[in-house]
C-alpha positions in Angstrom: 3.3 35.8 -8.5 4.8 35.7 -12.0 8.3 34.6 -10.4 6.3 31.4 -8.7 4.8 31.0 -12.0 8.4 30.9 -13.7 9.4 28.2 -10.6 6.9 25.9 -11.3 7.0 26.1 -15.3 10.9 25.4 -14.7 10.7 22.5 -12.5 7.1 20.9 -13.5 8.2 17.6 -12.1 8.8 18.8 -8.4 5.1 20.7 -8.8 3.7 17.8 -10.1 5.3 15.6 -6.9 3.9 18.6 -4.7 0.1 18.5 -6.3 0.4 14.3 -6.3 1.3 14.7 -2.2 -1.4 17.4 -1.8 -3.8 15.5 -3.6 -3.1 12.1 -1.4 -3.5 14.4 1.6 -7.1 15.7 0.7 -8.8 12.5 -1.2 -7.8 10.5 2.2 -9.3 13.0 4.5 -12.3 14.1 2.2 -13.0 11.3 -0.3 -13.4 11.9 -3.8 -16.9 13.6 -3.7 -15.4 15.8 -0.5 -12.1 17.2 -1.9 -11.3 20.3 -3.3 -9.1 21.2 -5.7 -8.9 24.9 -5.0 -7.2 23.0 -1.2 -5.0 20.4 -3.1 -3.3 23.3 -5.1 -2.7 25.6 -2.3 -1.4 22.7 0.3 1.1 22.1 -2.9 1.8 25.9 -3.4 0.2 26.1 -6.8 -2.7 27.2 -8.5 -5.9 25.4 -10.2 -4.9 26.2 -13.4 -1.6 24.4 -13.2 -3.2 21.1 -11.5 -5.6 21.2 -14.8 -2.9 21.7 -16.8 -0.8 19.0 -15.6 -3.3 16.3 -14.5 -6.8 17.0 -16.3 -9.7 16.9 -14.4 -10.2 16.1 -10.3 -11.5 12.4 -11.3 -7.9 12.5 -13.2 -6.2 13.6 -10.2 -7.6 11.1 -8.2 -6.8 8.5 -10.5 -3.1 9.7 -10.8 -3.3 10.1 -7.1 -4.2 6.5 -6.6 -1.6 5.3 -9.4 1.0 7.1 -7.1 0.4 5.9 -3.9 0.6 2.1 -5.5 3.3 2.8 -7.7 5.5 4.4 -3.9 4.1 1.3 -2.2 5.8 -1.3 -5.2 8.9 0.8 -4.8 9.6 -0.1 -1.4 8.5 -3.5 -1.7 10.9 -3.9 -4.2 13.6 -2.6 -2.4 13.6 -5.3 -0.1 15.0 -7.5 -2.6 13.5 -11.1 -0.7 15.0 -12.9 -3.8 18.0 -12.7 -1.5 16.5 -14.0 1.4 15.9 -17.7 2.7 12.1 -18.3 1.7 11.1 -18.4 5.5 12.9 -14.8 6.1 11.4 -13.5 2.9 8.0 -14.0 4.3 8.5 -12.6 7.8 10.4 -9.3 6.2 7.2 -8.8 3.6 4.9 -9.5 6.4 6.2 -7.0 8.4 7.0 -4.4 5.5 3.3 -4.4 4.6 2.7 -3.8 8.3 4.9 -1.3 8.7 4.4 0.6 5.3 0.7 1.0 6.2 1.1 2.2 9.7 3.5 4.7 8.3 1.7 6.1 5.3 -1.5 6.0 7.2 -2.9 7.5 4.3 -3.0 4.9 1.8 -5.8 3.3 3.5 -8.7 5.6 3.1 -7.7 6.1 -0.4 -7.8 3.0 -1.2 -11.4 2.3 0.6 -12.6 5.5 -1.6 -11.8 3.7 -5.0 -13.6 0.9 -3.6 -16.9 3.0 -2.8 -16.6 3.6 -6.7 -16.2 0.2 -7.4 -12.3 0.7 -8.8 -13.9 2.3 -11.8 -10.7 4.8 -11.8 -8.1 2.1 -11.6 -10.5 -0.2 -14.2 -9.2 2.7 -16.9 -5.6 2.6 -15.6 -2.8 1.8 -17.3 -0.5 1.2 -14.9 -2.0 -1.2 -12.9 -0.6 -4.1 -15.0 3.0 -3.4 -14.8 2.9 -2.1 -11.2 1.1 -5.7 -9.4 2.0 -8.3 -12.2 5.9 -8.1 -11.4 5.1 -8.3 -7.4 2.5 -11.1 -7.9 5.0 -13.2 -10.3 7.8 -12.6 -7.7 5.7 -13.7 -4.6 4.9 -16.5 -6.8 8.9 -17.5 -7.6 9.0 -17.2 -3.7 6.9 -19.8 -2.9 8.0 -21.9 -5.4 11.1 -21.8 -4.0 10.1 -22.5 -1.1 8.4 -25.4 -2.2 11.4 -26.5 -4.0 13.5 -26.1 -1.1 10.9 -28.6 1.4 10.0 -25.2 3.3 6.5 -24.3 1.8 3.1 -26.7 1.5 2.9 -27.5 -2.3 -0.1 -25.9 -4.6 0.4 -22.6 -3.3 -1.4 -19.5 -4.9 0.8 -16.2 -5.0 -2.8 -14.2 -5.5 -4.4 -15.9 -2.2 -1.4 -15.8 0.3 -1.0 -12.4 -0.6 -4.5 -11.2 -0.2 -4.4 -12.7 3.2 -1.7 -11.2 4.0 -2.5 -8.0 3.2 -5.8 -9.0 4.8 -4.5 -9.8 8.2 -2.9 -6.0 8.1 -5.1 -4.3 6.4 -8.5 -4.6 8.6 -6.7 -4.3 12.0 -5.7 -1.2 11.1 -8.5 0.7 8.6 -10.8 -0.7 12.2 -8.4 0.4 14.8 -11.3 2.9 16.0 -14.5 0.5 16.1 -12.4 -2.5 16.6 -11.3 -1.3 20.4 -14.9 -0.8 21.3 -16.2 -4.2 20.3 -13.3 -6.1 21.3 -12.1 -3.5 24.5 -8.8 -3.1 24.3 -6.5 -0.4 23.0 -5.1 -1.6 19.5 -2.5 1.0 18.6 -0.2 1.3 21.4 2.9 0.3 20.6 3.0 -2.9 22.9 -0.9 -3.6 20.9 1.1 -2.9 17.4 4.5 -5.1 18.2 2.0 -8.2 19.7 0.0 -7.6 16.2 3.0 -7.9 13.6 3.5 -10.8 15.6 0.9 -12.5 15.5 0.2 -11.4 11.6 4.1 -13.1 11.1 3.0 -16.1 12.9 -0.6 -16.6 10.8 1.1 -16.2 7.5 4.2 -18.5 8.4 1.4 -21.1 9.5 -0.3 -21.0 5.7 2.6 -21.6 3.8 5.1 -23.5 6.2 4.9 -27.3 6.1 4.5 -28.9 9.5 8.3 -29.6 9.8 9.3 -25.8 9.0 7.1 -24.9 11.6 8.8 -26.9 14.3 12.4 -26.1 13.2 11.7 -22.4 13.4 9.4 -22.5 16.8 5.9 -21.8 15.3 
């Protein structure tokens, strides 16, 4: 015990990136008012007393834990680097990144619908908020003025709207996979179900922002 205690006071940031992973794990599954802390330290290999130490409090946690799993997603958005891109294949690779980042970290779903059932109030005291979405938002922004610039994109486009529509379009397939294929009958998650659905989500966003010759030149 002493010798894992020595480990973890060595390396703090690979214990704190194993409690952070641990915590995402069980505030997904649980919820805030279900999860345990004495679970989230022994899925990470730790102990209570260095979670406290390291991240106050479990309403800390969950804030941290939420702060994470935005900060990961921003990452990898990033990384796509769509500045490069023509503004019509910027929008169809971050269509289908936010797509495909949600179906693979099928996590970041739940948590996020638990900060809402608490009205944001941990994000309201975050800090990092700000310098996470402000960047992304002021880049989506410089890509549809581009494409404006460039006769591709409608003029008076919003950055804020288009992108809560896009995330929209993704976001409520999936977090009502379950109900959705009993009200509309039809299995949702197969893979043919998924592939028609990035599609289609593609298709609706390239339809709000394209101008009516766009569309025809590129087949929509």
């Amino acid at each position: 015990m002493a010798a894992k205690r020595d480990r973890q006071v060595r390396d703090p940031e690979a214990t704190k990136k194993r409690i952070l992973a641990a915590a995402r794990h069980e505030f997904a599954k649980y919820g805030l008012g279900g999860a345990r802390v004495d679970r989230i330290a022994s899925r990470a290999k730790s102990n209570k007393r260095m979670l406290y130490h390291y991240f106050g409090n479990k309403e800390d946690l969950f804030r941290r834990t939420l702060e994470d799993a935005y900060g990961q997603f921003r990452v990898a958005e990033a990384a796509l680097m769509i500045e490069k891109d023509d503004p019509v294949t910027a929008i169809k690779r971050l269509v289908a990144f936010t797509w495909n980042y949600y179906v693979d970290n099928p996590e970041l779903i739940p948590l996020v619908n638990s900060e809402n059932l608490h009205k944001a109030r941990h994000l309201k005291t975050s800090d990092a908020m700000d310098k996470l979405n402000k960047p992304f938002i002021a880049r989506m922004q410089s890509l549809l003025d581009r494409g404006v610039a460039e006769g591709l994109f409608r003029k008076g486009l919003d950055a804020v709207q288009v992108l809560i529509t896009m995330a929209g379009v993704n976001y409520h397939y999936l977090t009502n996979q379950f109900t959705g294929e009993i009200v509309y009958g039809r299995p949702l998650m197969t893979p043919e179900a998924r592939k028609a659905r990035l599609a289609f989500n593609v298709s609706t966003i390239l339809r709000l922002v394209c101008t009516p010759d766009t569309l025809k030149r590129i087949g929509e």
